[in-house]
C-alpha positions as CSV (number, residue, x, y, z in Angstrom):
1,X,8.8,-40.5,20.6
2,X,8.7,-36.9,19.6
3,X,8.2,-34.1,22.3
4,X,4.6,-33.2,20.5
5,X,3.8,-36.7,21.3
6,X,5.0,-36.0,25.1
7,X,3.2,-32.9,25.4
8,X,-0.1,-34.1,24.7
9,X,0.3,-36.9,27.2
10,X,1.4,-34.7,29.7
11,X,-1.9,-33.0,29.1
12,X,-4.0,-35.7,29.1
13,X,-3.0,-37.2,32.5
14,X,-3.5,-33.6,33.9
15,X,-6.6,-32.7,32.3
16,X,-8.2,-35.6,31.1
17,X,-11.9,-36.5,32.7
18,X,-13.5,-38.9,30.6
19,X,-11.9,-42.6,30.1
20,X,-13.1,-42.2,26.2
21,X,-11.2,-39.2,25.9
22,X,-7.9,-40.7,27.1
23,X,-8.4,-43.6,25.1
24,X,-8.4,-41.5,21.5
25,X,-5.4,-39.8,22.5
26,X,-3.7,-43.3,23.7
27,X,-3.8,-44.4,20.4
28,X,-2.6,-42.0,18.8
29,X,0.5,-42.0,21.0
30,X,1.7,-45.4,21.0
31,X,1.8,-45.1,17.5
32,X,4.2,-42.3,17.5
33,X,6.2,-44.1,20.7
34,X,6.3,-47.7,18.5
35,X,6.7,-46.3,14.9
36,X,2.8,-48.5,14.2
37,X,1.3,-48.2,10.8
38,X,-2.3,-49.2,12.9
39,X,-3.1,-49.4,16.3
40,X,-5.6,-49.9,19.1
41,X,-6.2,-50.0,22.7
42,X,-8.2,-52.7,24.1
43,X,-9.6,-52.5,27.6
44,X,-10.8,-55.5,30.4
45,X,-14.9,-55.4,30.6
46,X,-17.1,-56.5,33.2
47,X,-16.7,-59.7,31.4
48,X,-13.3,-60.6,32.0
49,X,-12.4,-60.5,28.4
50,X,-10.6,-57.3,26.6
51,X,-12.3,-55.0,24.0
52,X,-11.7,-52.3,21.8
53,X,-12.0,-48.9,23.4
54,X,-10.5,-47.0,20.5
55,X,-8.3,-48.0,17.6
56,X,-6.5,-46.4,14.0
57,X,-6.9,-48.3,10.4
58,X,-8.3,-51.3,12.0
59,X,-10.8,-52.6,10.0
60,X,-14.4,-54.6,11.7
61,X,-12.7,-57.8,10.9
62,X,-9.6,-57.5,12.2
63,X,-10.5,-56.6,15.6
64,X,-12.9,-59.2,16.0
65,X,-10.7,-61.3,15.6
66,X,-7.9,-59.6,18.1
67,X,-10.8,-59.8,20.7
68,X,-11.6,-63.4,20.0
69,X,-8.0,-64.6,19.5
70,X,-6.1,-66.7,22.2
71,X,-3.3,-64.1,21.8
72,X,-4.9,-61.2,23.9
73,X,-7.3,-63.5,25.6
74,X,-3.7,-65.1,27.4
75,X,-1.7,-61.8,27.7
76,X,-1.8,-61.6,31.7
77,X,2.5,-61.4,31.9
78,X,3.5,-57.7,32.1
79,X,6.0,-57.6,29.4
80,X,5.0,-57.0,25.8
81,X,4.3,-60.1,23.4
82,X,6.5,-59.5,20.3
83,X,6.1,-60.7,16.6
84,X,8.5,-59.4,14.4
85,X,7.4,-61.6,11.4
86,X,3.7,-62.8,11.5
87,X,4.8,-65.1,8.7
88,X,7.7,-66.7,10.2
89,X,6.1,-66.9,14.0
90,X,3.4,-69.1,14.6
91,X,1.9,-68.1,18.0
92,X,-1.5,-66.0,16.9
93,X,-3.0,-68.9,16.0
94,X,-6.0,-68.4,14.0
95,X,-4.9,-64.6,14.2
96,X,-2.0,-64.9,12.0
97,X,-4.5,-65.5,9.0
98,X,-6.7,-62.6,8.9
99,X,-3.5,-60.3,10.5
100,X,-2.1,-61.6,6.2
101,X,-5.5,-60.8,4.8
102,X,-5.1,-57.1,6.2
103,X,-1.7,-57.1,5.0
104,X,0.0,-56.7,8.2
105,X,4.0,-58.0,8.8
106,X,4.3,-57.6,12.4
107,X,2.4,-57.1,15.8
108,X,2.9,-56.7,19.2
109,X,0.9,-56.4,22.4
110,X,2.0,-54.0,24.9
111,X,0.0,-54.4,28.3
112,X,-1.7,-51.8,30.6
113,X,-0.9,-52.7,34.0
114,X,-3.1,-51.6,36.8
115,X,-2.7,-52.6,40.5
116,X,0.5,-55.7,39.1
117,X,-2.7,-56.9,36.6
118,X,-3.4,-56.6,33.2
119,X,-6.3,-54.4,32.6
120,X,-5.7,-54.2,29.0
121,X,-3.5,-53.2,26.3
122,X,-2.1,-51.8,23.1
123,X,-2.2,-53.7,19.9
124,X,0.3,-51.7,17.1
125,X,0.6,-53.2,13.6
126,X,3.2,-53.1,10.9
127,X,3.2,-53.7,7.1
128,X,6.7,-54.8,7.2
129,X,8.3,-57.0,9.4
130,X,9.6,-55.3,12.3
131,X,12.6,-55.5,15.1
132,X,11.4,-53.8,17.7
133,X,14.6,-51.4,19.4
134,X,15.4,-50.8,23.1
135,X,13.8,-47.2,22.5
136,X,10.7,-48.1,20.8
137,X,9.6,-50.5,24.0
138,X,10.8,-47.9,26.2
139,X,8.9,-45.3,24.6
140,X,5.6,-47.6,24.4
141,X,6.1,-48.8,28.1
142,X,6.3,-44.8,28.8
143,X,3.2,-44.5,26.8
144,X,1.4,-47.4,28.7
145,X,2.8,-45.8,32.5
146,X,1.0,-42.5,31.4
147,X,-2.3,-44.1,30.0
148,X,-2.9,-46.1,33.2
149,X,-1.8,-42.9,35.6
150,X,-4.6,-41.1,33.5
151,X,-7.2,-43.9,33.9
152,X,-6.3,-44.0,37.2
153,X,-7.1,-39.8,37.6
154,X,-10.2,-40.4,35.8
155,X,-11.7,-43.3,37.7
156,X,-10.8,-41.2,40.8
157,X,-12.4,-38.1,39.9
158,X,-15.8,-39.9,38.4
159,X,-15.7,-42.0,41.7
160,X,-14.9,-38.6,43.7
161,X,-17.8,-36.6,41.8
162,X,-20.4,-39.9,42.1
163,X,-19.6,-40.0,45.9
164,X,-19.6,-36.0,46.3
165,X,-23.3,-36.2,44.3
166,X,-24.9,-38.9,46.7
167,X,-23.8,-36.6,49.4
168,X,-25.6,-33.7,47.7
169,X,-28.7,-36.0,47.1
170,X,-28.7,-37.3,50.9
171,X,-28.2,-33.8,51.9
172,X,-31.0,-32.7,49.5
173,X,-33.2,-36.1,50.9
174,X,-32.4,-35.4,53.9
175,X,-33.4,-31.1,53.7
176,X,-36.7,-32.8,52.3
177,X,-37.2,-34.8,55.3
178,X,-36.2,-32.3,57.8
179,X,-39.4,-29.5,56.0
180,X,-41.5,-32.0,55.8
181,X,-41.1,-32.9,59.4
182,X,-41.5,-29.7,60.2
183,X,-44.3,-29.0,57.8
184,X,-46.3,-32.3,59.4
185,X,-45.2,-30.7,63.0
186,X,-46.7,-27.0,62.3
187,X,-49.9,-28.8,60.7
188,X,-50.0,-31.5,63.7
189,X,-49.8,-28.0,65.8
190,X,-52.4,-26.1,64.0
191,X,-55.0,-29.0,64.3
192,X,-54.0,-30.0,67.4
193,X,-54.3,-25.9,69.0
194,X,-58.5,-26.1,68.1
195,X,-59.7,-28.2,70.7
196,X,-56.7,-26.8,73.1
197,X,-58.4,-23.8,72.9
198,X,-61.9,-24.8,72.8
199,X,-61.0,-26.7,76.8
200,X,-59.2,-24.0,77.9
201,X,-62.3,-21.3,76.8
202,X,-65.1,-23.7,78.6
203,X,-62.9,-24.4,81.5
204,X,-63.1,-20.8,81.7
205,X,-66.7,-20.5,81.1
206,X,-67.2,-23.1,84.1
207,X,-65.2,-20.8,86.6
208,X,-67.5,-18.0,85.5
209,X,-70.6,-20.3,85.8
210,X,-70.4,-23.8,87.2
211,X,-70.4,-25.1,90.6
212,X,-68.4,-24.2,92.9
213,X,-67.8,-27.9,94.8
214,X,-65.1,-28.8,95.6
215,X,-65.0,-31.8,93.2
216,X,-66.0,-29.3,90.2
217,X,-63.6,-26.9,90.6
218,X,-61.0,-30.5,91.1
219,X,-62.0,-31.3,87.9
220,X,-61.5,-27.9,86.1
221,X,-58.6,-27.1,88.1
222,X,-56.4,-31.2,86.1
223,X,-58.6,-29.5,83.3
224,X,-56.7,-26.3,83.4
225,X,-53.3,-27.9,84.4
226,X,-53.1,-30.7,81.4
227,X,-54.3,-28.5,78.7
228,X,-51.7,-26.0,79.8
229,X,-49.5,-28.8,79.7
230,X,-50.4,-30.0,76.6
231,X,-49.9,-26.4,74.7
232,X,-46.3,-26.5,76.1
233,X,-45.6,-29.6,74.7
234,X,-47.0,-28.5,71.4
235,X,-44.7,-25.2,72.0
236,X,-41.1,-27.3,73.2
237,X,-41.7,-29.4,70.0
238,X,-42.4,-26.3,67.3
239,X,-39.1,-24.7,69.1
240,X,-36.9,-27.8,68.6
241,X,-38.0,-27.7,64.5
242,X,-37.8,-24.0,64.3
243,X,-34.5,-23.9,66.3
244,X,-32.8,-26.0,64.4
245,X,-33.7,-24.5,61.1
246,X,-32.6,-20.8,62.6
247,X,-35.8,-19.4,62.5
248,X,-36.4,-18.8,66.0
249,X,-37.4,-15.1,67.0
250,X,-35.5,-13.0,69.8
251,X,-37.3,-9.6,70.7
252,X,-34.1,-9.0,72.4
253,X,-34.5,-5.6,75.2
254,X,-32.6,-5.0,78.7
255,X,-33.9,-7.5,81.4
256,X,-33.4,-8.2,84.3
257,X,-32.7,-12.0,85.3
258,X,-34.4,-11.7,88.7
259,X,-37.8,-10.8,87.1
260,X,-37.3,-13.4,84.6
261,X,-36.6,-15.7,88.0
262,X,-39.7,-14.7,89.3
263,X,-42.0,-15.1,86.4
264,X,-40.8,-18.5,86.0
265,X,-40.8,-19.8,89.3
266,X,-44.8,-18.9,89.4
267,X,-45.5,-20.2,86.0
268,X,-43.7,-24.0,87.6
269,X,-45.1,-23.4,91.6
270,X,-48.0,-25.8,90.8
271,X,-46.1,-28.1,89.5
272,X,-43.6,-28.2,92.1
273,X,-46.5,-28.1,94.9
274,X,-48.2,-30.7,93.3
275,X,-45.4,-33.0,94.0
276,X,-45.0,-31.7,97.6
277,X,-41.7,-30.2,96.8
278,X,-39.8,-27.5,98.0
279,X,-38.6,-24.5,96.1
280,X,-35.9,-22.3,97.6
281,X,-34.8,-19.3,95.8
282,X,-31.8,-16.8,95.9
283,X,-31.6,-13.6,94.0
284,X,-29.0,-11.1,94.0
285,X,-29.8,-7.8,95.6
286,X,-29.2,-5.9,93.1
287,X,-30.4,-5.9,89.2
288,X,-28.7,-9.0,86.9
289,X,-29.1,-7.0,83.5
290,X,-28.5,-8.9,80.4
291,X,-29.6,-8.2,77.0
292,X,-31.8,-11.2,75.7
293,X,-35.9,-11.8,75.0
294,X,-37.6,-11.6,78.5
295,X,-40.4,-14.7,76.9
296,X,-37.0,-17.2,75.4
297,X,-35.1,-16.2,78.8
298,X,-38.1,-17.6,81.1
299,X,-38.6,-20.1,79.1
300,X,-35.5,-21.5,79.7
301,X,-35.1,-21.1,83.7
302,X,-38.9,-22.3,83.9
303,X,-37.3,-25.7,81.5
304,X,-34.9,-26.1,84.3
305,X,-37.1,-26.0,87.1
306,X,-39.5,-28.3,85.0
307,X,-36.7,-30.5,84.8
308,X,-35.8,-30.7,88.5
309,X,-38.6,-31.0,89.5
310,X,-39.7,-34.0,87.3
311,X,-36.7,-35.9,88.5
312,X,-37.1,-35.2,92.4
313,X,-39.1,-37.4,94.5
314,X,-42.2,-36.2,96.2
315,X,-40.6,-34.1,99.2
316,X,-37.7,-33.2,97.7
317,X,-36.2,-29.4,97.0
318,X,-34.9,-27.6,94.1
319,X,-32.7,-24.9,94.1
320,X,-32.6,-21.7,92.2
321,X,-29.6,-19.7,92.6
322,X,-29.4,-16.1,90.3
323,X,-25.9,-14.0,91.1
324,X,-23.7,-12.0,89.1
325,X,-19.6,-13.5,88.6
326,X,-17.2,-11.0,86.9
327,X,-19.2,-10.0,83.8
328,X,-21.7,-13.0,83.8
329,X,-25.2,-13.5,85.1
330,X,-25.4,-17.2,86.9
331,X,-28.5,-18.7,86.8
332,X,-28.3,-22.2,88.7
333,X,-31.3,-24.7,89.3
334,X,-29.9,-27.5,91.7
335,X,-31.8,-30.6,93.1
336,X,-31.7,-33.5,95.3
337,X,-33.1,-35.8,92.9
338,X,-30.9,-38.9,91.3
339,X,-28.5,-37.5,89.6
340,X,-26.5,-37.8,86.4
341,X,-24.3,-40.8,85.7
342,X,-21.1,-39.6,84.1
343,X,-21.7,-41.5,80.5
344,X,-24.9,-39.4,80.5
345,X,-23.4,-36.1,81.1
346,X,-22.5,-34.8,77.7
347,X,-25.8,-36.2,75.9
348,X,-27.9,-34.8,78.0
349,X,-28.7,-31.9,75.9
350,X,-29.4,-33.9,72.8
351,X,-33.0,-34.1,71.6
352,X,-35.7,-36.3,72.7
353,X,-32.9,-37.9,75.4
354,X,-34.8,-38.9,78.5
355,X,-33.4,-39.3,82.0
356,X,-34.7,-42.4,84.0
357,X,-35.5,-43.1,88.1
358,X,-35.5,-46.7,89.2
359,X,-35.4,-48.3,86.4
360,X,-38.2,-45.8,85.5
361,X,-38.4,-43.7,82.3
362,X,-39.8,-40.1,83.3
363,X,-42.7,-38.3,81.1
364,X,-42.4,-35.6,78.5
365,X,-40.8,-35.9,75.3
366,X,-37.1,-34.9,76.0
367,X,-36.5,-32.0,74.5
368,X,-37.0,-29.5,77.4
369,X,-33.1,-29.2,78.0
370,X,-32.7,-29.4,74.0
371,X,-34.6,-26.1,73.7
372,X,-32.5,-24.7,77.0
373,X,-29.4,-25.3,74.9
374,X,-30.0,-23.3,72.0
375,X,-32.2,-20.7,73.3
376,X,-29.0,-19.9,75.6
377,X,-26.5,-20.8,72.7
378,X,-28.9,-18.3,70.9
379,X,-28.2,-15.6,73.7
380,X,-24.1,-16.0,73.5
381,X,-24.3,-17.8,76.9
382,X,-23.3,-21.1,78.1
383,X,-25.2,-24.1,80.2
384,X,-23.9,-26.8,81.9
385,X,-25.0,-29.9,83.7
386,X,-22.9,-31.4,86.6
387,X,-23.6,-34.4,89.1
388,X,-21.1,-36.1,91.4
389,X,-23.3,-39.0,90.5
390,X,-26.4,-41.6,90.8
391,X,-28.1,-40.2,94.0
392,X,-26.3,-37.1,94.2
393,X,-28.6,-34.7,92.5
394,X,-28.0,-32.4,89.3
395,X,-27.1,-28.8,88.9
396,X,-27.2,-26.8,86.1
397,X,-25.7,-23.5,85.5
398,X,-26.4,-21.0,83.2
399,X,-23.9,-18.1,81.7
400,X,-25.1,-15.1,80.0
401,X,-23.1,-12.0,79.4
402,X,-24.4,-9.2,81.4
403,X,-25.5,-5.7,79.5
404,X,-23.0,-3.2,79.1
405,X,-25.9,-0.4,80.2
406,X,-28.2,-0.4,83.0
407,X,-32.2,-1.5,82.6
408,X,-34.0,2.1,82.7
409,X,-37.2,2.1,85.1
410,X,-40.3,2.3,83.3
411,X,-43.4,3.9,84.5
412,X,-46.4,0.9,84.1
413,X,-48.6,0.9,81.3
414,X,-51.8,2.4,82.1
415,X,-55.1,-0.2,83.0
416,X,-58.5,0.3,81.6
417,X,-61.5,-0.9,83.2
418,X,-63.5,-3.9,81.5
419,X,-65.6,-1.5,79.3
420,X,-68.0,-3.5,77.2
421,X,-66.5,-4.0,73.2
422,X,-68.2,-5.2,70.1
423,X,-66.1,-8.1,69.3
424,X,-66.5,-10.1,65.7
425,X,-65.3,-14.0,66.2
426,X,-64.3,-15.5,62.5
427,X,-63.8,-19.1,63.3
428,X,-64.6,-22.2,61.3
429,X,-64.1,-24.4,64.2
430,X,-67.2,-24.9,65.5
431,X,-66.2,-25.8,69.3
432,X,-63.1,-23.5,69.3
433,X,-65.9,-20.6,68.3
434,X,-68.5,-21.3,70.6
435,X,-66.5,-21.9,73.6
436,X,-64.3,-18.4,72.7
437,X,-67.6,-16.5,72.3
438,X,-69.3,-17.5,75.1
439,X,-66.0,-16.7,77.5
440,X,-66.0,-13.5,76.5
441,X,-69.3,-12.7,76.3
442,X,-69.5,-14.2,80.0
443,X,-67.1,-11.3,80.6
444,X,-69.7,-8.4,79.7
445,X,-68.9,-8.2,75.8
446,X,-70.9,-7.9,73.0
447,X,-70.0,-10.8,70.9
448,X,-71.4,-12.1,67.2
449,X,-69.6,-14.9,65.5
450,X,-69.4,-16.5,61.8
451,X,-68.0,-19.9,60.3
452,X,-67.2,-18.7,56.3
453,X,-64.8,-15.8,55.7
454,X,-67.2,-14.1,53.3
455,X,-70.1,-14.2,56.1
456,X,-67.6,-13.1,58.7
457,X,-66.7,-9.6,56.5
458,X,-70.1,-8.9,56.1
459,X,-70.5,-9.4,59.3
460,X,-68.4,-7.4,60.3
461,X,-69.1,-4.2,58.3
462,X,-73.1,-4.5,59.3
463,X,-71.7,-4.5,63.1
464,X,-69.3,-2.0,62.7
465,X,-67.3,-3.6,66.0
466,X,-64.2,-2.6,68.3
467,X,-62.1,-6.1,67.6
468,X,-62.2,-8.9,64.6
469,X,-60.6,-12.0,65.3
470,X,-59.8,-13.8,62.2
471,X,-58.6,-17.7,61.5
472,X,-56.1,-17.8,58.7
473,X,-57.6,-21.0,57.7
474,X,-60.5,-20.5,57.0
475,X,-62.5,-22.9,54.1
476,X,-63.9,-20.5,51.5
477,X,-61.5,-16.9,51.9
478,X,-58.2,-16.7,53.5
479,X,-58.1,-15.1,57.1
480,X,-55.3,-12.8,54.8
481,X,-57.6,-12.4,52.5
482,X,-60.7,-11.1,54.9
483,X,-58.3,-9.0,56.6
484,X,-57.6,-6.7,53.5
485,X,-61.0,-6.7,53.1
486,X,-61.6,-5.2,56.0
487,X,-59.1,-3.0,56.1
488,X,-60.0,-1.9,53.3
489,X,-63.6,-0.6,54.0
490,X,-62.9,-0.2,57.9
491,X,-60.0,1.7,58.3
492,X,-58.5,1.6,61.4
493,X,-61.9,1.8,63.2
494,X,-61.3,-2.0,64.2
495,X,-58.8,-3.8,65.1
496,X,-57.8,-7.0,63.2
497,X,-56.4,-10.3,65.1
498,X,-55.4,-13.6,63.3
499,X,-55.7,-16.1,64.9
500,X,-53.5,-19.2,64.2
501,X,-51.6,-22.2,64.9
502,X,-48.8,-21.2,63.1
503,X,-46.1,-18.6,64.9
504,X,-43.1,-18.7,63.0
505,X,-41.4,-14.8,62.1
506,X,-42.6,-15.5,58.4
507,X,-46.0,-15.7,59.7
508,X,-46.5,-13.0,61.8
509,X,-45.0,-10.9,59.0
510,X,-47.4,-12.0,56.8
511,X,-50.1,-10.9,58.3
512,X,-48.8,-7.7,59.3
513,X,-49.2,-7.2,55.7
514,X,-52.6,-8.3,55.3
515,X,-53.3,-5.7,57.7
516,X,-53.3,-7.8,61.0
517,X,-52.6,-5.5,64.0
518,X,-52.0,-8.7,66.1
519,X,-51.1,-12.3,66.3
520,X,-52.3,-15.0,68.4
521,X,-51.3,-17.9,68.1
522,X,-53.8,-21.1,69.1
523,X,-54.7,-22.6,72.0
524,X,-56.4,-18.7,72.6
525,X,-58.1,-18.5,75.6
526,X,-60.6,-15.4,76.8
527,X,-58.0,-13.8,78.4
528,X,-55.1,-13.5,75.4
529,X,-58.3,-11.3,74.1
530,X,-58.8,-9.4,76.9
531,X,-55.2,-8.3,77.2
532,X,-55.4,-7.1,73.6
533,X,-58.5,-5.0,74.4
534,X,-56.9,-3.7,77.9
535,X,-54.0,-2.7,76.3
536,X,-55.5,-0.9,73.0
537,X,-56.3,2.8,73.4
């Protein structure tokens, strides 16, 4: 075998990626290893029977006839099957006959061996009868080694690449499925925000106007409570998609953890005093400063204290604990509830994981202490979650780095009185636009509404007013669309609003550039309006 012959082996079993491209280069090998005037390599398909995968001077006939002979259909022993003189040796069989027609002297069959079994094998052909020498077998056995090591590299890397592609296509499946989850969430959130806000508007309207019983203002009072409720669900399931896909918002500014401790504790008083619970809270002295979003950071203590309470009996206490260890703000919620079993401890943070009482599952969807998690993960802090046990209540702690410069005391915004405004309401929701309009104009303002976009800017110029308020979705023009209308033949004599029930960062940024000054997103009751118009100069 000459070192040219070696070379291009060598090469093959290191570069070598297709099985058709090992086979052409086979053949031409054990040629030059076995001194073969023809040759051909024949290869085990699905069929159990061998077939020629590439071959040299071997004519149609002859290699049907190798395929269908008992010669190669028997070679399952490893060592080579030798015929120095077809004439003189009878064991092809019908073979022997058309092997004399091609003019061939001598044959042999060298086997591929893969895993101790005979996957295949050369065939090499003489015109004269041939001994075959110690070196020539050696050679072709070398040749054989090489070709299997090769097939071997080639079935791994095509079943390496197949298994690396379904990965790729489950990952690209499963990316699918993730945005259109949270495409069917955001929608779900948009249609579900309409009639949110149309309650919470004519719950308002009845404070303003109804009776005053005792029973009515009961039944406006659950009214209130569940809607509320309700938009909080609709809020802890957006923030569980848009967490996960990194697109949650931080307005991060110097805060002070016991304000945020405050703020939360009467957002959740109702709650816990609903359920004849006790709250006892302990804040620091002096200011906890961290650097973090004021809105994400409440949100968090007020999921806590949610939490707690929802697993602590009627009577029962919860703890809220704020202090400052080494260069850490703690903020602890404890309760007497019952408790954590162990197993449960380090899933508790996984989404949609609900805790149970007596055998009991508790409401909400379980992802409260999911959103907890990464809003704190989010604000390079830690939380934990510790019980001794069933019955022993649950505490858990959260760690956030404290601010490396003090919070700055600043002087509070100036308040203006409830001067009348002309307000423009642009709402195709029938119910979510009467209930809004009527709520406000309850509270003294001058309001005029319209369904279409097109009616609403016209609208709008004839009126000339203080405040638009603009659904995005609107059937005929985009809310975008009416905006830089507006803004285009107003000025900045009016403000624009959008209002929406979609609040991702892409979206407010989007209509920022249609000219939105503001961004609500639905349920919007009377009073998200009337903090826009308080606070504009």
């Amino acid at each position: 075998m000459t070192i040219h012959a070696l070379y291009r082996l060598a090469d093959l079993v290191a570069h070598a990626r297709e099985p058709e491209e090992i086979y052409e280069t086979a053949v031409e090998a054990i040629m030059v290893a076995a001194h073969a005037d023809r040759a051909g390599v024949l290869v085990r398909g699905d069929d159990g029977a061998l077939h020629f995968a590439a071959w040299q001077r071997l004519s149609d006939r002859l290699r049907a006839a190798v395929e269908a002979s008992v010669w190669t259909a028997n070679a399952k022993e490893p060592e080579p099957l030798l015929v120095p003189d077809v004439r003189e040796d009878g064991c092809l069989g019908s073979l022997r006959t058309v092997v004399l027609w091609e003019g061939m002297r001598a044959c042999a069959f060298i086997p591929l061996l893969h895993q101790e079994r005979v996957g295949g094998g050369f065939v090499v052909f003489y015109e004269a009868a041939h001994v075959f020498s110690a070196e020539e077998l050696h050679a072709a056995a070398t040749v054989a080694t090489q070709v299997v090591f090769a097939l071997d590299r080639a079935r791994s890397d095509a079943a390496i690449a197949a298994f690396l592609e379904r990965e790729r296509a489950a990952r690209r499946e499963a990316e699918a499925a993730n945005q259109a989850k949270d495409d069917f969430l955001a929608m779900l959130a948009h249609e579900l925000r309409n009639p949110l806000g149309a309650i919470m508007n004519a719950v308002s309207i009845l404070d303003r106007t109804g009776s005053q019983e005792p029973a009515a203002e009961l039944a406006r009072t659950v009214a209130r409570r569940q809607t509320a409720h309700l938009a909080r669900l609709l809020d802890d399931l957006l923030d569980v998609a848009r967490i996960g896909r990194g697109q949650i918002e931080l307005r991060s500014e110097l805060v002070d953890v016991r304000a945020v401790a405050r703020l939360a504790v009467e957002a959740q008083l109702h709650r816990i005093e609903d359920k004849r619970q006790d709250v006892a809270v302990s804040l620091c002295d002096e200011s906890i400063v961290v650097c973090g979003d004021a809105d994400r950071l409440q949100q968090v203590v007020g999921n806590l204290l949610n939490n707690a309470s929802k697993y602590t009996p009627p009577g029962g206490t919860v703890w809220l604990t704020v202090t400052r260890e080494d260069r850490e703000a703690v903020v602890s919620v404890r309760d007497n509830g019952p408790g954590i079993v162990p197993e449960r401890l380090d899933s508790i943070f996984d989404p949609f994981t609900r805790g149970t009482t007596g055998g009991r599952t508790e409401g909400g969807l379980g992802i409260g202490l999911t959103v907890v998690k990464r809003l704190v993960t989010f604000h390079r802090g830690t939380v934990h979650a510790h019980s001794e046990g069933r019955g022993a209540g649950a505490t858990f702690t959260v760690r956030l780095p404290l601010a490396t410069q003090p919070l700055e005391r600043a002087e509070p915004p100036a308040t203006r009185g409830s001067t009348p405004r002309r307000i423009v309401v642009i709402e195709d929701d029938d119910d979510s636009r009467d209930a809004l309009v009527v709520a406000l104009q309850v509270e003294g303002h001058e309001v005029r509404a319209a369904r279409l976009g097109r009616e609403g800017v016209e609208l709008a110029l004839r009126e000339q007013p203080n405040l638009v308020l603009i659904d995005i979705g609107l059937p005929d023009v985009s809310g975008y669309e009416a905006a830089r209308l507006l803004r285009g033949k107003l000025g900045h004599e009016a403000r624009l609003v959008a209002l929406t029930g979609y609040g991702q960062p892409e979206d407010r940024i989007r209509s920022a550039q249609a000219g939105f000054e503001a961004h609500l997103v639905k349920p919007v009751a009377a009073d998200d309006v009337l903090r826009l118009l308080a606070a504009a100069v």
